[in-house]
C-alpha positions in Angstrom: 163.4 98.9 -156.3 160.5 99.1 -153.5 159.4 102.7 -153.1 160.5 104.1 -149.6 157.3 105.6 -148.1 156.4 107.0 -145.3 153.1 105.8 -144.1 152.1 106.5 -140.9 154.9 108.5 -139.8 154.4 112.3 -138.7 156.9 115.1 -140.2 157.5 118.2 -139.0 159.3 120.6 -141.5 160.1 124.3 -140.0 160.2 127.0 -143.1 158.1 124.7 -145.5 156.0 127.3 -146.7 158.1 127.9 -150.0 161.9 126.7 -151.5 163.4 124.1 -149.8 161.2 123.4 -147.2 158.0 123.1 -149.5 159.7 120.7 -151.9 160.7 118.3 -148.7 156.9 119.1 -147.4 155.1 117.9 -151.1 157.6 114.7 -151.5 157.3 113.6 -147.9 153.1 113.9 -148.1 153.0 112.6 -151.6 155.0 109.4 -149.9 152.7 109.1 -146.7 153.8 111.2 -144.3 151.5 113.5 -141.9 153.4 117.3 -142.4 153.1 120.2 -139.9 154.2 122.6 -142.9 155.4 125.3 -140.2 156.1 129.1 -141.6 155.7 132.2 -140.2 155.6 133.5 -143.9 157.3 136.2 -143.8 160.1 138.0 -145.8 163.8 137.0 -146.3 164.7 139.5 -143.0 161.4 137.3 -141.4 159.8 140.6 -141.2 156.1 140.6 -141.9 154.4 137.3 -141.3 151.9 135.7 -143.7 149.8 132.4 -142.0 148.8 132.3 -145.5 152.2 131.1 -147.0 152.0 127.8 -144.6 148.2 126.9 -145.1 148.7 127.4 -148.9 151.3 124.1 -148.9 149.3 122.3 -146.3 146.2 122.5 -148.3 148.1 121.7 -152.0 148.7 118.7 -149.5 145.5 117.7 -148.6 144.0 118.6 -152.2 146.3 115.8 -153.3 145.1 113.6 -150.9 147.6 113.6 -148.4 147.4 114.8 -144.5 148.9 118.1 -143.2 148.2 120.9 -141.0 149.7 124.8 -141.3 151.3 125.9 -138.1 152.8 129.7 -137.8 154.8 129.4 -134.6 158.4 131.0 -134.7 161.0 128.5 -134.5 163.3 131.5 -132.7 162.0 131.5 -129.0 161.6 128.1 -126.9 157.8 129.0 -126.3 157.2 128.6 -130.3 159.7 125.5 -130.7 157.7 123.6 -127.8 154.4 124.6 -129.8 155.6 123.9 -132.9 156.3 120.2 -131.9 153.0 119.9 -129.2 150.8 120.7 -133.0 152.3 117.1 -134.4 151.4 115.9 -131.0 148.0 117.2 -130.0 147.2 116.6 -134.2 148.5 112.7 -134.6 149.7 111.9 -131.4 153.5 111.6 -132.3 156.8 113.1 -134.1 158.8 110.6 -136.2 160.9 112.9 -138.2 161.9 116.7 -137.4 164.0 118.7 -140.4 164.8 122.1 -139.4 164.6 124.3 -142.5 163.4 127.8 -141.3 165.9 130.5 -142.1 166.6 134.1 -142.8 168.9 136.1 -144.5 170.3 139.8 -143.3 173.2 140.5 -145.0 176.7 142.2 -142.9 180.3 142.2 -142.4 182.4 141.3 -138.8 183.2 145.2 -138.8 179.6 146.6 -139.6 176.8 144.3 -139.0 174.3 145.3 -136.4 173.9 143.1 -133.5 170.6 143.1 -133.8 170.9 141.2 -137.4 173.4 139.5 -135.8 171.1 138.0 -133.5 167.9 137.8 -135.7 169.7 135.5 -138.4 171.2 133.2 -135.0 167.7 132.9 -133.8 166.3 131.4 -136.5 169.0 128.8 -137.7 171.0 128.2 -134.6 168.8 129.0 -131.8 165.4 127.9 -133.8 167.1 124.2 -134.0 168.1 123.5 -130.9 164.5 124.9 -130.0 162.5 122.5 -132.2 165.2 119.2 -131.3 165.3 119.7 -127.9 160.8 119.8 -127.8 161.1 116.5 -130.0 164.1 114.3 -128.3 162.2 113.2 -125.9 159.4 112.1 -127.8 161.9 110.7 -130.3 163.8 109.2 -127.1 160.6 107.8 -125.3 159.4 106.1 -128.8 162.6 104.4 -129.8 162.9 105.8 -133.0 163.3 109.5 -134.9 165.1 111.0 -137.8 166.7 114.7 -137.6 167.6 116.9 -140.3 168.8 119.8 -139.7 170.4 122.7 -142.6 174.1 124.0 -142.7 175.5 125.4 -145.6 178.7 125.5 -147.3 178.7 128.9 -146.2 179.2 127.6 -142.6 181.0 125.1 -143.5 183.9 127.0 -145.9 182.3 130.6 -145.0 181.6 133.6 -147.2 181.9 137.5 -146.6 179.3 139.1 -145.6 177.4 136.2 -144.0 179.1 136.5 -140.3 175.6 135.9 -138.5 174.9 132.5 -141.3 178.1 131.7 -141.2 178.1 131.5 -137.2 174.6 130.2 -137.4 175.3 126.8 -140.0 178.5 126.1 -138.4 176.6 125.9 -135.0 174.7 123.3 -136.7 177.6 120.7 -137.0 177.9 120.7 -133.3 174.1 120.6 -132.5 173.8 117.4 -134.9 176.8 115.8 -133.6 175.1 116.2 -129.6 172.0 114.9 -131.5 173.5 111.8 -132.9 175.5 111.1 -129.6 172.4 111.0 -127.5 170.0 109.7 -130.2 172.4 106.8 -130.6 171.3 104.2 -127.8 167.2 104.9 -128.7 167.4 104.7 -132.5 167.2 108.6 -132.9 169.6 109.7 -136.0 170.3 112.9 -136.8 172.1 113.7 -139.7 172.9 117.8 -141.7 171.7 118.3 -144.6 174.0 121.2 -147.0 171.7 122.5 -149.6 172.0 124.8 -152.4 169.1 125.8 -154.7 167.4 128.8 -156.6 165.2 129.9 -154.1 164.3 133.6 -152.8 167.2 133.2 -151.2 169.6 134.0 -154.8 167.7 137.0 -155.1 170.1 139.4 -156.3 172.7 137.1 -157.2 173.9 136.5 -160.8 172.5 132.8 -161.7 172.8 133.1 -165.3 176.0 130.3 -165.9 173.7 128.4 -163.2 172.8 124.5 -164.1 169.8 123.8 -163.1 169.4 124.0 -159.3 165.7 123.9 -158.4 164.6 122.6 -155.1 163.2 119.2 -156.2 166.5 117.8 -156.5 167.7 118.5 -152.7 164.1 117.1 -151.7 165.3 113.3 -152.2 168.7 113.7 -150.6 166.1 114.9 -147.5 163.4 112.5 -148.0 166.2 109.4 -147.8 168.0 111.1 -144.8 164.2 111.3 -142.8 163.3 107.7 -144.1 163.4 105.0 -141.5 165.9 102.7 -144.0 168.3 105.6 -143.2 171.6 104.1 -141.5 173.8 106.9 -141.0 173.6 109.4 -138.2 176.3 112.6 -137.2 177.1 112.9 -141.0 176.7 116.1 -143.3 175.3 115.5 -146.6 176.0 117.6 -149.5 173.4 118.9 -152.7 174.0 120.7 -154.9 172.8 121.2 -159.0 172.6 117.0 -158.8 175.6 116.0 -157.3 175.2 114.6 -153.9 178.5 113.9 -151.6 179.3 113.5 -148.1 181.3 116.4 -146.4 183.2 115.4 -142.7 185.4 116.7 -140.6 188.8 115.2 -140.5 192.6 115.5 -139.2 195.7 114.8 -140.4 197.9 112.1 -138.5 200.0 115.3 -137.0 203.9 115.1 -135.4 204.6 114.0 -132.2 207.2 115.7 -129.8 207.2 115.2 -126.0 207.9 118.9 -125.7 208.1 122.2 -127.9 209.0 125.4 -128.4 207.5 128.0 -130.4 210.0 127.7 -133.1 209.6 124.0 -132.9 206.2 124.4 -134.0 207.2 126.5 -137.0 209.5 123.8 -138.2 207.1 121.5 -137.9 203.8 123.2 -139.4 204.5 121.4 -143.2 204.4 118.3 -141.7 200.6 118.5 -139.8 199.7 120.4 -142.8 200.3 117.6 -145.0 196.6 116.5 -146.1 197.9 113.3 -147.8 196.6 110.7 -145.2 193.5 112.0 -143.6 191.9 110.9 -140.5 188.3 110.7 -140.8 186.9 109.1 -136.8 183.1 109.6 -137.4 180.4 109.5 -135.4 182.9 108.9 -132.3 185.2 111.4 -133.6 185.9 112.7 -129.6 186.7 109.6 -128.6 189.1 109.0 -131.7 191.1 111.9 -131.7 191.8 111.5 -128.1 192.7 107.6 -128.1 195.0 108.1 -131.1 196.9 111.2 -129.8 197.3 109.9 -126.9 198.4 106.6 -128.8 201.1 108.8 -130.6 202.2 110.3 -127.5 202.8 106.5 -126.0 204.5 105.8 -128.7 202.1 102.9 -129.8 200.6 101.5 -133.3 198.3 103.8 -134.7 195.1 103.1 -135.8 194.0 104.1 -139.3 192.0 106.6 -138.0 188.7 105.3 -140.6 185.2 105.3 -139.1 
């Protein structure tokens, strides 16, 4: 099998500084790639920053012989997501792959969470990639090629109490990625999601006891193939977790068709567009899908399979 590298090509990986993002950082540089390891370094609430928590991964880089530079711009404001891109520009004069990886962690209920937390956890994940994409499109655009990745979680995906601002955050990142993939489409831009779980800081507190082992280096791959140029798929969300990879989508049931309804019409009807056993899964296109075959359905026509 011939090793996929990544010579020549210039990474950007937001929150590389430790977990996660420094396992994708040390795999990407050890295959080629030029890393902007960006961090503010601070603690899981991103209070306190540290510039040394970034240079310390971008020189364990370069003391293996690879290229990388530290960069300590916040992710959470446009200004640092323009500057956080412009260092891969002014450093090696292009961006080839962007994974957005910077997060934070304040812990509150719908009822009782402070809308400051609120906001400082949205910042980060939601706001903080659509900061970093939107300063690399048009490089990515204007070059004719690019890879996203970009971090939900299952607890956006399936949610979890006490999350509300993560849970808003990740799920925000399915619709980001989707955009992404859209309008990366025609320029050889793909964006794909990445949904990670590891023992990082990020368990602290939890009970990890019964865990298998769940160490960072095995999401790094799953990342590493997703940012490679080789990569084919775009719009999807991948799954790691404790080894097992898998791909986790969006899909519909074929539904019931009626030309009208009333309310209790709907209540008769709710076991039938419940029923999971055929699932439509329309992909990348998925808008244009679900449209064509409901309105399909309502013409009465064939319906398509509904497979991507």
């Amino acid at each position: 099998m011939t090793e996929m590298r990544f010579d020549g090509r210039v990474a950007v990986i937001t929150g590389a500084g430790r977990g996660l993002g420094r396992a994708y950082a040390l795999l990407l540089a050890a295959r080629g790639a030029r890393v902007v390891v960006n961090d503010l370094g601070g603690a899981i609430r991103g209070d306190g920053p540290d510039a040394d928590v970034a240079q310390g991964v971008a020189d364990e880089i370069v003391a293996a012989g690879g290229e990388a530079i530290a960069n300590t711009d916040s992710v959470a404001t446009p200004e640092g997501g323009k500057a956080i891109i412009q260092a891969a520009l002014d450093t090696w004069g292009r961006i080839d792959v962007l994974i957005h990886n910077a997060g934070n962690v304040r812990y509150g209920s719908i009822r009782d969470i402070s809308y400051e937390d609120f906001r400082a956890v949205v910042d980060v994940h939601l706001l903080g990639a659509f900061h970093v994409v939107q300063a690399a499109f048009p490089h990515m655009c204007d070059a004719n090629y690019g890879r996203i990745v970009l971090t939900s979680s299952i607890g956006g995906i399936y949610g979890n109490a006490r999350c509300v601002n993560y849970g808003v955050a990740k799920s925000g990142m399915i619709g980001l990625n989707a955009v992404a993939a859209l309008e990366g489409e025609a320029c050889n831009v793909r964006s794909n999601v990445i949904v990670p779980s590891a023992v990082t800081r990020m368990a602290e507190g939890l009970d990890i006891t019964q865990y298998p082992p769940m160490q960072p280096e095995l999401v790094a791959p799953v990342v590493a193939w997703l940012a490679h140029e080789d990569c084919t798929v775009t719009g999807e969300m991948i799954a790691s977790i404790a080894g097992r990879v898998s791909r986790v989508f969006i899909a519909e049931t074929k539904g019931v068709y009626r030309p009208e309804w009333t309310i209790e019409e709907v209540a008769q009807a709710a076991e039938a567009f419940h029923d999971k056993r055929d699932v439509l899964d329309f992909g990348l296109h998925g808008h244009v899908g679900h449209i064509g075959y409901s309105f399909a359905m309502a013409r009465g026509q064939d319906q398509p399979d509904g497979s991507d």
